[in-house]
N, C-alpha and C positions, 0 to 999 in steps of 0.2 A: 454445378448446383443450379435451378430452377429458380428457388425461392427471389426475389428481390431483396434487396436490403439499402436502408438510408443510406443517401453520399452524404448528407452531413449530419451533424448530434446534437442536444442540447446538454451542456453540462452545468450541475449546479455547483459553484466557484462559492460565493458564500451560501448556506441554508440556515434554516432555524434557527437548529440548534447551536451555530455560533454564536448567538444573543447581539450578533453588532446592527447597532443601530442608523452609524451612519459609513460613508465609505467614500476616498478621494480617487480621483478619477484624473490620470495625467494622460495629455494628447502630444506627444512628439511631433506630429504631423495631423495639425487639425483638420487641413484639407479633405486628411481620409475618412470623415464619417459627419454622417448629419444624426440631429437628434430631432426626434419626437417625442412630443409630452402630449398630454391630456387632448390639450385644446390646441398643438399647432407644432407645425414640421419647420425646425430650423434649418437652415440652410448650409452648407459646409463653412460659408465664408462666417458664418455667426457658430461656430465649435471654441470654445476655450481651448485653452492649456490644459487648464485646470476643471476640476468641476467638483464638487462637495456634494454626495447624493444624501438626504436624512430617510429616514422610515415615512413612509406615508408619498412622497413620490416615485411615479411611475414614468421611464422614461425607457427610450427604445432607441438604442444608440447603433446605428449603421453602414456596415464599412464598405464603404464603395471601390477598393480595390482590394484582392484577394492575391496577389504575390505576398509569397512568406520575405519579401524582402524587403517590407515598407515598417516602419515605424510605429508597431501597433498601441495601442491604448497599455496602458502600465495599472493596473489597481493595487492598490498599495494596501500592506497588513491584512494577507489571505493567509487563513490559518493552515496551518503543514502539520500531520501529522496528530490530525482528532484523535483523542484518547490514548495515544502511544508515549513511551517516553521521551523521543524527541521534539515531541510538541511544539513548534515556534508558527512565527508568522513570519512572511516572504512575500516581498514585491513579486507580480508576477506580469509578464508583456503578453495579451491575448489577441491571436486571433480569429476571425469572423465578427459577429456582432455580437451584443448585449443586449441585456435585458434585466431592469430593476424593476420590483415589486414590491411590494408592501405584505408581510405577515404578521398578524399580531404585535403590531408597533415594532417588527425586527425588519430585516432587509432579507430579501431572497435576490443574488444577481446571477442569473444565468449566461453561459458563452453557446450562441449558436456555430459552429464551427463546420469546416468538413471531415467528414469519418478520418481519409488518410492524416490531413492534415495535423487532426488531434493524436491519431497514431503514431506519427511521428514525434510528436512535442511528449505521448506517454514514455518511447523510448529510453529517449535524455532527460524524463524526469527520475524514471525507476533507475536507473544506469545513472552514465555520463556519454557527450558523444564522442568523450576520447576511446571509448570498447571498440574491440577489434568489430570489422564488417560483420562478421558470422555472426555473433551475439547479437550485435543491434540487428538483425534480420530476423534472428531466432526470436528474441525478446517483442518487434513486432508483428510477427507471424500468432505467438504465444496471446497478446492483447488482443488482438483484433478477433482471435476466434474467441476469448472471453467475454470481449463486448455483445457481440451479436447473440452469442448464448445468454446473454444477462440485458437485453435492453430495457429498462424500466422495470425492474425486478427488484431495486437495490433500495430506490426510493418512490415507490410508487406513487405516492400520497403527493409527492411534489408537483408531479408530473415532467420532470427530467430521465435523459435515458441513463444518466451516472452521474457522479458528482466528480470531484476532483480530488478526493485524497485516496489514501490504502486501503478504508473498504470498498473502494470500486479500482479503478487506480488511479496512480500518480499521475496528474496532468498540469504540471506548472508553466505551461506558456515555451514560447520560442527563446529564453533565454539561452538553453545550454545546446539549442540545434545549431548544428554548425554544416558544413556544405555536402562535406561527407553523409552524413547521418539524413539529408535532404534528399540524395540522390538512391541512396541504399531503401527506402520511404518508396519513392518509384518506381523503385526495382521489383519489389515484392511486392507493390501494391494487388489486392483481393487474396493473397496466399492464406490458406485455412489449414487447420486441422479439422477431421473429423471423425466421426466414428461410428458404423453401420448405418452411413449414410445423412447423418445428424453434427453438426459443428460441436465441438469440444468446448465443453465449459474448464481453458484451461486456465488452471491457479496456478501461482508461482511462489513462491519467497524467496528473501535473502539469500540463506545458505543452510539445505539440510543438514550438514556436519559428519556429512560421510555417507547416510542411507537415507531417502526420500521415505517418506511418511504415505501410506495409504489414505488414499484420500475415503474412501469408508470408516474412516477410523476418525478422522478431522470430521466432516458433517455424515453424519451417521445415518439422518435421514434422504439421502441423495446417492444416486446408484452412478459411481463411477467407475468403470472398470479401468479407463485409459489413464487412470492416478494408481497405481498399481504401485509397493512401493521397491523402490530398484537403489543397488549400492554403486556408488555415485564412480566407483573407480577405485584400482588396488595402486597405487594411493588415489584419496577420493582428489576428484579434481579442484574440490571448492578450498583443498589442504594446501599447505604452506609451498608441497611441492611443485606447484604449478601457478600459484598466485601468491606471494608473501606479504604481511600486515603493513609491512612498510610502503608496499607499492600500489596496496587495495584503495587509498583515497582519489587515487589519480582518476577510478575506474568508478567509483561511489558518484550516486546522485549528490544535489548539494545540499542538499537536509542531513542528510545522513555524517554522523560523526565517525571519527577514526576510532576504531576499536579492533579489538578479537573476536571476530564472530564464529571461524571457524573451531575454538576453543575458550572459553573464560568462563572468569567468575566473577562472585560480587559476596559480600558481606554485609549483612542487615542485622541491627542491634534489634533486643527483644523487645524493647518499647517503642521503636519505630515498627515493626512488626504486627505488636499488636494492638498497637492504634490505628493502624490501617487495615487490617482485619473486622476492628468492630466496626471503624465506621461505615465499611464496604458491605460487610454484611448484620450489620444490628447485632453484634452478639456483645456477650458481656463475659470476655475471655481476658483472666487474671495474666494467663501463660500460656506461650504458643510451648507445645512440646513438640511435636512433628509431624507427618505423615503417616498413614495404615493403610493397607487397605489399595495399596498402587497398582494400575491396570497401565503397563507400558506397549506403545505399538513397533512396529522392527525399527523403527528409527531409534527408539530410545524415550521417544516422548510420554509422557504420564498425560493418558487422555482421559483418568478419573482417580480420585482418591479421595480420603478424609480427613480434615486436617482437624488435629488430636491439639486439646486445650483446656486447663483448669479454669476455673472459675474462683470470683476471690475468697469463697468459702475449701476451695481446694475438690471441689466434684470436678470430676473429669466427664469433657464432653466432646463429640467429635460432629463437623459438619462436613456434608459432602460437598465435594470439587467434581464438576458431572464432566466439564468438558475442557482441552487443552489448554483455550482463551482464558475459562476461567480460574485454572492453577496459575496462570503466567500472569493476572489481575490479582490474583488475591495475595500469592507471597512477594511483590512489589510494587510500592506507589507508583514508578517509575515505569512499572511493566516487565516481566521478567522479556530476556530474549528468546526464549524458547522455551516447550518445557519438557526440554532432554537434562536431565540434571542429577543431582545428587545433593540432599539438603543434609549438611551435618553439623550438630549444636557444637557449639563452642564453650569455655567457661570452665572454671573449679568446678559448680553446684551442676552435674545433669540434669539432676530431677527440676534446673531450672536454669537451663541455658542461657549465657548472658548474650550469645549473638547466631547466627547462621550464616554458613561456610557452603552457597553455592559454587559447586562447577557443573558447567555445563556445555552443549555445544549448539550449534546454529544458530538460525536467526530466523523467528517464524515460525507459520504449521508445518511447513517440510517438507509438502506436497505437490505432487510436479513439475515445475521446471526451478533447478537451484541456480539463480540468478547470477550465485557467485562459482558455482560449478560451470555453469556455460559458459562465462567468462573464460573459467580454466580450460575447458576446451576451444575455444574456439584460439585462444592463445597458444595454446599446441598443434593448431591445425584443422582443428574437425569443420566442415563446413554446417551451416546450421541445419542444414539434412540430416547432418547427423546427431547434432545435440537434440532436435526437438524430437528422433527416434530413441535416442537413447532417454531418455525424462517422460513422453508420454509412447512407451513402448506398442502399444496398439491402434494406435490413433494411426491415420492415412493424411496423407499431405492431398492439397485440394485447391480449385480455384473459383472463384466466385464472378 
């Protein structure tokens, strides 16, 4: 490949839209960085411990040694999981430098970082670095052609090349890299995908649930061929066959809860239902009655429908669900995990359901590489030559 591309990134760690205003700042090793404010460059021997940034200062914090084996800056209470339902916030240890700004009385703090470097710490945040070598090779092979297919695309307006949660991807610091996971990082370092000559913008999720989702069918407007969708394995790899629920946390990022993703379900009463219906979309729905109108892609997922509702005068009305994200928003506060499912009322009264009886399967759109299927294979043996041919079928291995 010709093109050039950055050795290192800027990622936005807090933005806007997390409304915080102020943010603590710990130095295990203050030697490793000077700060610059406004009006003058501190010296390393003047770095706190500690440091309390509010809205409204601007400081430029800089690490003067770049081994991932030094004691990086810690920022404390970085949101995990914007919009999803594991929502929390997590200490996270960064490295490269910083960078705090001021927006609209919020805080914007960016991590200047380098490409591999972040690649690896994306690895062990989407994963863990206990995953066999093939996955975390596959898993940053899969990133880094995402990234460069995506740089500044995600948040323009910021001026950052990605941010740090899952709609760009996971990037929580050097906590869960461990030595192995450092070296597998060096190994593949520049490895791409591409396709007719152009790097892959390759997406991934948790666990298709047996069959990968066409990626045409997830963003409609966006021509991917090498998301094509493909059945994951007879049995699929992401099944119980080759990875079981009991053993799947050892292998999970740390955000991530212990669940079934490869198959569950959930129960939602009608008045939690339909208070988070109206509120999400302004309507003034007495009864959720169900869905119409369902347009499934081969994985199983409902990428449009109607969802069917009385009103308190008892008129029935139905509003459209255009796209996957928004059936998986709309019939859970929580966020459904997929929306391969099956919605069935519950209750004595049908004509007014007292609860809904999801099953479903996966985790995510379902397109491209199954996080939890590669897993499966690579614990079978496949080297990630072959996971990432098997998940993006057309796509050519590359180097940069």
């Amino acid at each position: 490949m010709m093109k050039q591309y950055p050795k290192r990134i800027k990622v936005g760690i807090i933005i806007p839209s997390d409304n915080i205003e102020s943010v603590t700042l710990t130095f295990p090793d203050p030697s490793l960085y000077e700060i610059e404010s406004d009006d003058r460059i501190d010296p390393t021997c003047k770095t706190p411990r500690a440091l309390t940034v509010s809205a409204g200062q601007h400081l430029k914090i800089r690490q003067m040694s770049d081994s991932l084996n030094n004691d990086f800056a810690v920022i404390s209470d970085v949101i995990a999981g914007r919009q999803f339902h594991w929502r929390k916030t997590i200490d996270v240890s960064l490295p490269g430098n910083l960078e705090i700004e001021n927006a609209d009385n919020v805080l914007i703090l960016t991590n200047d970082v380098p490409l591999e470097d972040y690649l690896a710490c994306v690895a062990v945040s989407e994963m863990s670095g206990n995953c066999p070598d093939a996955f975390l090779e596959s898993q940053m092979i899969a990133a880094r052609s995402w990234l460069l297919a995506n740089l500044r695309k995600k948040h323009p307006e910021l001026g950052i090349d990605v941010c740090n949660d899952d709609c760009c991807q996971r990037y929580q610091g050097i906590a869960g890299l461990n030595t192995q996971a450092a070296i597998i990082a060096k190994r593949c370092a520049g490895k791409i995908l591409t396709y007719n000559g152009e790097i892959v913008d390759a997406r991934y999720s948790k666990s298709c649930g047996g069959v990968t989702e066409s990626g045409n069918n997830v963003w409609p407007s966006e021509n991917l061929p090498y998301l094509s969708s493909v059945i994951d394995g007879d049995p699929p790899f992401c099944g119980p066959q080759y990875i079981n629920d009991a053993d799947l946390p050892i292998y999970l990022g740390n955000v991530d809860e212990q669940h079934s993703y490869f198959r569950w379900s959930k129960e939602i009463s009608q008045g939690d239902l339909t208070d988070h219906v109206n509120a999400l979309h302004h309507l003034e729905a007495d009864c959720i009655l169900g869905l119409e109108n369902e347009k499934s892609g081969p994985s199983g997922r409902l990428l449009s429908c109607n969802l069917v509702f009385v009103d308190s005068a008892g008129i029935r009305h139905t509003h459209p669900l255009e796209t996957e994200y928004t059936i998986r928003q709309t019939l859970d506060s929580s966020f459904l995990f997929s929306s391969a499912f099956t919605m069935t009322p519950s209750g004595e009264n049908q004509t007014n359901p007292e609860k809904f009886i999801f099953t479903g399967k996966g985790w995510g759109h379902g397109a491209g590489l199954c996080q939890i299927g590669a897993l499966g294979m690579a614990l079978s043996g496949k080297s990630s030559d072959e996971i990432l041919r098997h998940y993006f079928p057309e796509a050519d291995l590359d180097t940069i």
